[in-house]
N, C-alpha and C positions, 0 to 999 in steps of 0.2 A: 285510143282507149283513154278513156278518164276514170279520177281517181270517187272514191267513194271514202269520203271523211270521217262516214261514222267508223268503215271497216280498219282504215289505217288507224285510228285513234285505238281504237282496241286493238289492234297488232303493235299499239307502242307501249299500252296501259303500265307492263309488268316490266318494264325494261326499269333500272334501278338509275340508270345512268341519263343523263336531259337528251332527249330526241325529239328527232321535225325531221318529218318529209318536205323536200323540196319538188318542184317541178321541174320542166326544163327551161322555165324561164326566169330560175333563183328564186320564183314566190314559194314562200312559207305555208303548205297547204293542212298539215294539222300537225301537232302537238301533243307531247307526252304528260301527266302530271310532273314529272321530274323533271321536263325543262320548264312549266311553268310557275315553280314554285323556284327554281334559281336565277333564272333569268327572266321570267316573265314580269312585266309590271302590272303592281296590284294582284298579283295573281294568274293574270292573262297575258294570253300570248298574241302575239303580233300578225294572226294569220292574212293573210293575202300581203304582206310585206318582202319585200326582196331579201335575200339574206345578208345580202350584204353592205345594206340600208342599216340591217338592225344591228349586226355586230359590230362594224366597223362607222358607220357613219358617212360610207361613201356612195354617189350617185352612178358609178359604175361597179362593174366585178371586180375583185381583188388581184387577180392579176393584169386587171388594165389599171390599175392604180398603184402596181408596181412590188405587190407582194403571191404567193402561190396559191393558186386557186385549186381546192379538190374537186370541183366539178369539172373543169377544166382538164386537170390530169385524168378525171375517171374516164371522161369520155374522150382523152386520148389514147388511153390504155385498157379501156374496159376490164379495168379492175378495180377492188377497193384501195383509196387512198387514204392518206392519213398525213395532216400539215398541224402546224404548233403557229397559232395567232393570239393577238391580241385584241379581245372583243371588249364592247362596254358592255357592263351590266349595270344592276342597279346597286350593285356595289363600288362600282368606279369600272377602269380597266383593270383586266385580268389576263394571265395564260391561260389558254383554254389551248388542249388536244385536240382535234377535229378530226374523228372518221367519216369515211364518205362513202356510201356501198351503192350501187345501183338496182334499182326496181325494176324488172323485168314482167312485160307480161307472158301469156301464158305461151306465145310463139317467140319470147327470145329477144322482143325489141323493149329497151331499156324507153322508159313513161316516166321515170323520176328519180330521186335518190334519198336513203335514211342517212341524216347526219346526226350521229351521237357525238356527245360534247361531253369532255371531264373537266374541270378547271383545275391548273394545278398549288398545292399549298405551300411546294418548297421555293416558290420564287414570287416576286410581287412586281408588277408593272405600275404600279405607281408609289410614294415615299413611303418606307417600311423600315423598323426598328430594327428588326433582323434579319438576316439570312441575303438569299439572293437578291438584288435589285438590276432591271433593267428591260430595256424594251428594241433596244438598235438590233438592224439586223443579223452583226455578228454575233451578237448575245443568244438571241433566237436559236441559231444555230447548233449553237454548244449546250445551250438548255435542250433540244428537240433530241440532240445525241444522248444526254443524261438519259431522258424519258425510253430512249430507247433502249439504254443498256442497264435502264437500274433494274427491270423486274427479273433478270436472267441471276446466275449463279460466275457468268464469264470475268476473269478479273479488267479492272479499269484501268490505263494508263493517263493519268493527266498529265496533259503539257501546257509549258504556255512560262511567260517572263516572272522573276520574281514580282510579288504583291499583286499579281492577278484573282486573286482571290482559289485558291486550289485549294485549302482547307475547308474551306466555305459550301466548293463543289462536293468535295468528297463528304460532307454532312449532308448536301440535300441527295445525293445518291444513295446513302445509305438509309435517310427518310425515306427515300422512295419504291424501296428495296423490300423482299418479303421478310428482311430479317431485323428491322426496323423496331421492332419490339428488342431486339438483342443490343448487345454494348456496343459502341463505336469507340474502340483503341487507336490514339492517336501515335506513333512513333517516328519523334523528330529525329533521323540520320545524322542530323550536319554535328559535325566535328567529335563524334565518337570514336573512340580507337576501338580497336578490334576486340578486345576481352571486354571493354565498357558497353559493346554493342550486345556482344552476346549474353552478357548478365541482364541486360535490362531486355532484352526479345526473347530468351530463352528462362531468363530465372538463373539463381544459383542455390546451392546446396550452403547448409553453413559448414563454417571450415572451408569452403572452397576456395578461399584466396584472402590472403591479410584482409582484416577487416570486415571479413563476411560474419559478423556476429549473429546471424537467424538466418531462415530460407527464407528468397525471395522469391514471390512467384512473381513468372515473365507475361511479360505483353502478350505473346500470342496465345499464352492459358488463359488469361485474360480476355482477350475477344471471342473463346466459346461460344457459339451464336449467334455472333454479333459480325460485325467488320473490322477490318484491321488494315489501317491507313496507315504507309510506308513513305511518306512524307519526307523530299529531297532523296530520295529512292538513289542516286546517281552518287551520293555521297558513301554508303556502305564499303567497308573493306573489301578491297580482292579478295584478302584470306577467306573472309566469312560470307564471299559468294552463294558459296558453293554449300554451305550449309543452310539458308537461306534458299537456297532453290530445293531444298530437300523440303522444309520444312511448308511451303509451297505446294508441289506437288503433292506429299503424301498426308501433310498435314503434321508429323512427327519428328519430335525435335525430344536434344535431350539437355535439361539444365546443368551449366556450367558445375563438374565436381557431380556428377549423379551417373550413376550406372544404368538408372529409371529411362525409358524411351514415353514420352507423353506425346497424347494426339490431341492437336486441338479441330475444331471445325468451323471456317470463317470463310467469309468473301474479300478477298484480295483489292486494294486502290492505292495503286502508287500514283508520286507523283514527281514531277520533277523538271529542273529550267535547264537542266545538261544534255547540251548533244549527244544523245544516247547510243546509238549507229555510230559517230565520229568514236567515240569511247570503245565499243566495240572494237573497231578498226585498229583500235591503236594500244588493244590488249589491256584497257583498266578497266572493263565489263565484262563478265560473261558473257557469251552469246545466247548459250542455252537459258542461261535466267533472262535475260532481253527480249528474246520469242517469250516464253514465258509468261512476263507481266504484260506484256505487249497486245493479249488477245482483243481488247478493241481501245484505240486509242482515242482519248477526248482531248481536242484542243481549245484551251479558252482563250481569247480574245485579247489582246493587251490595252488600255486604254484608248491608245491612238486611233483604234479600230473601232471605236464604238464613243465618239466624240457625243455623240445626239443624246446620253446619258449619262453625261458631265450634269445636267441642272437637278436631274434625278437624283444622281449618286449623295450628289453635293448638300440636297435636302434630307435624303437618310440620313448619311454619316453626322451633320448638326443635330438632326434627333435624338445619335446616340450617342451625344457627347455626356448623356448620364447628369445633366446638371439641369431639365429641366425649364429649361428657357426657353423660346421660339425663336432661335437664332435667322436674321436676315441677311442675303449677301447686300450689298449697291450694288448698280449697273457696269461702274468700273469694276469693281474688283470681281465680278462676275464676267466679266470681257477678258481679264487680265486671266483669270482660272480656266477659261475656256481654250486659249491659246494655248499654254504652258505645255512643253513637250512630256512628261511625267515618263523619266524613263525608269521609276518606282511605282508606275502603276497606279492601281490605286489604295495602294499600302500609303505610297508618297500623298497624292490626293487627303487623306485621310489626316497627316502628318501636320502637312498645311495648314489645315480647318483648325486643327486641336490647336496649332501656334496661333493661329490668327485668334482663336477666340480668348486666347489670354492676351491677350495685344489690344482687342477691343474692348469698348468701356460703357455701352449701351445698348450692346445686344446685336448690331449692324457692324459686321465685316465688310471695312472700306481696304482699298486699295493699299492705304499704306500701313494698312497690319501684315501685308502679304509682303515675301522677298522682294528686293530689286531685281535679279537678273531673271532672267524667263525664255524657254528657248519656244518658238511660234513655231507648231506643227497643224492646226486646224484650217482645213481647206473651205475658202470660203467659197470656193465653187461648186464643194460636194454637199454643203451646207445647202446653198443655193437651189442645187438639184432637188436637194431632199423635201427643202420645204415648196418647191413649184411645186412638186408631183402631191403634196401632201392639200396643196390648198388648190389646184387643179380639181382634185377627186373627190374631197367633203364638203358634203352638201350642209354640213352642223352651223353654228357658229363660231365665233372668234372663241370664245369662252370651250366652246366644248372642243374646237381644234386643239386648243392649249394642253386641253387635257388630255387628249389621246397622244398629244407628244411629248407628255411629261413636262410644262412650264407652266407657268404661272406666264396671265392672258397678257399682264404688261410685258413680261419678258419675250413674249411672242410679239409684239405689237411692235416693241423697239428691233427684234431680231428683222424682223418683214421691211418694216422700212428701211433699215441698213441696208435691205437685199434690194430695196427695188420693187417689193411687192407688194400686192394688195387684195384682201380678201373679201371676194363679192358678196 
């Protein structure tokens, strides 16, 4: 059975979101106004092109070049899939969602597939002044989990090492979230005592304890609406557990010195770098608030695990050192940053940049703005791997490979050679 271009183009016409029929052979057979007005160039779209020529820039399908293909899962599964890529558009690289549903004719045998595409806004694959940044595949990972739990009402548990960015997550969550128009209350846990924790998450009444000169209203009247991020979550009182899982569950809590019972209405994201389950075990956690916050848990990534967005990070973060300058790394001191074991994440990463560039005197961070000691965790064998399969499978050039991996072309050019490679 073949397809009829005028009828799919009208069966895509009213879709709000970018769509293309594919075939069974990844060609591109028609197109929506909405995918050609985001992704099309000039206006038009790519038809009889593979897709995965267009998005990605590779001469094979995307999971022979080493990333998840939903054509691939669909027609392992015969169902719709749904993968989190990074495609070029004509706006550079992006996160793009990618549904995948299959076409069926009229007896049942699947003739092609609709892929709708969202792009997403709380994350950026290539240098971005704010919010999320990054493209490795563990990164992928913990953003495609975000996408999945942000449109629900379930609470969020972020895990993951100090300075991985978990404040950062729980902002694009709650961007992403239907409540996103409402407040986002941030509530730093660490080193509150018990009556300081519950005046500032509950409020207080005045008179209710030396010094309470006025009522204060608490954090979680405060998030009405909105979200309410429990930030170092592991740190909160034993005592004030258990009020804390009240206030959770029912929503209703009562201000320190108040006889008043207030309900507030908010979506739940804790987060935290403590063994939570050891805690448990060993009786300084509730278990019932544990399950609780627990309903789907996000893990982000610690630096070490997403080395490949070292050059990325490194160009944000000088972006937003707020002074305005086009800070440049050298080669050394870009070699030297790449190794460094950062068991600060990239809070430390971050740390770095800001000393280095007061150390610097002409806008180029050289080696010896940076510490002497350095502990070398970056595997140059997974390096290695990365960029074979990378320059294996795009068909682009040097200049547009560069950018799909987030470097700048001489930094790829010297990286290739160190390795031994070469790109046809």
């Amino acid at each position: 059975m073949t397809f009829d271009p005028l009828a799919l183009s009208a069966y895509l016409e009213h879709d709000p979101l970018p769509a293309i029929v594919l075939d069974l052979d990844y060609r591109i057979v028609a197109a929506n106004p909405a995918y050609r007005r985001q992704f099309g160039v000039h206006g038009s779209a790519p038809l009889g092109q593979r897709c995965h020529q267009v998005s990605h820039g590779y001469s094979v399908p995307c999971d022979r070049a080493g990333e998840h293909c939903p054509m691939r899962k669909a027609r392992e599964s015969g169902l719709p899939e749904r993968v989190l890529h990074v495609h070029h558009t004509p706006r550079g690289p992006e996160h793009v969602d990618v549904e995948l549903r299959p076409l069926l004719s009229p007896q049942g045998v699947v003739i092609g597939y609709v892929e709708r595409l969202r792009s997403l806004a709380v994350a950026a694959a290539q240098p971005s002044e704010h919010g999320l940044v990054g493209r490795a595949p563990a990164f992928q990972r913990a953003l495609a989990d975000l996408e999945r739990a942000a449109p629900s009402q379930i609470p969020v548990l972020l895990l993951g090492e100090s300075g991985t960015g978990k404040e950062l997550f729980a902002r694009a969550l709650h961007a992403s979230s239907p409540r996103a128009n409402g407040p986002l209350v941030v509530v730093d846990c660490t080193g509150l005592s018990e009556t300081l924790f519950e005046s500032e998450l509950f409020g207080h009444e005045k008179g209710a304890f030396t010094g309470a000169a006025t009522r204060k209203t608490g954090l979680a009247e405060a998030a009405h609406g909105g979200t309410l991020f429990l930030d170092e979550i592991g740190e909160v009182p034993l005592a004030t557990q258990a009020k804390l899982l009240r206030l959770i569950e029912s929503g209703s809590f009562r201000p320190v010195g108040s006889l008043r019972t207030l309900h507030a209405d908010f979506r739940l994201v804790a987060a935290t770098h403590k063994p939570l389950e050891q805690m448990v075990a060993a009786g300084s956690f509730r278990q019932d608030l544990y399950y609780r916050i627990n309903a789907f848990t996000l893990r982000l990534p610690a630096l070490r695990e997403r080395v490949e967005d070292l050059p990325l990070l490194i160009e944000s973060l000088l972006r937003r050192s707020g002074d305005g300058a086009a800070w440049q790394v050298d080669p050394e001191a870009m070699a030297w940053l790449r190794d460094h074991a950062y068991p600060g994440n990239i809070r430390e990463l971050r740390n770095l940049l800001e000393r280095a560039r007061l150390l610097a005197s002409d806008g180029v961070i050289r080696r010896r703005d940076l510490p002497e000691n350095t502990g070398t965790i970056a595997s140059p064998h997974r390096e290695r791997d990365v960029l074979a399969k990378a320059v294996a499978s795009f068909s682009g050039s040097r200049k547009a490979l560069a950018a799909h991996l987030g470097m700048s072309e001489r930094t790829l050019y010297r990286r290739l050679k160190a390795l031994g490679l070469e790109l046809s």
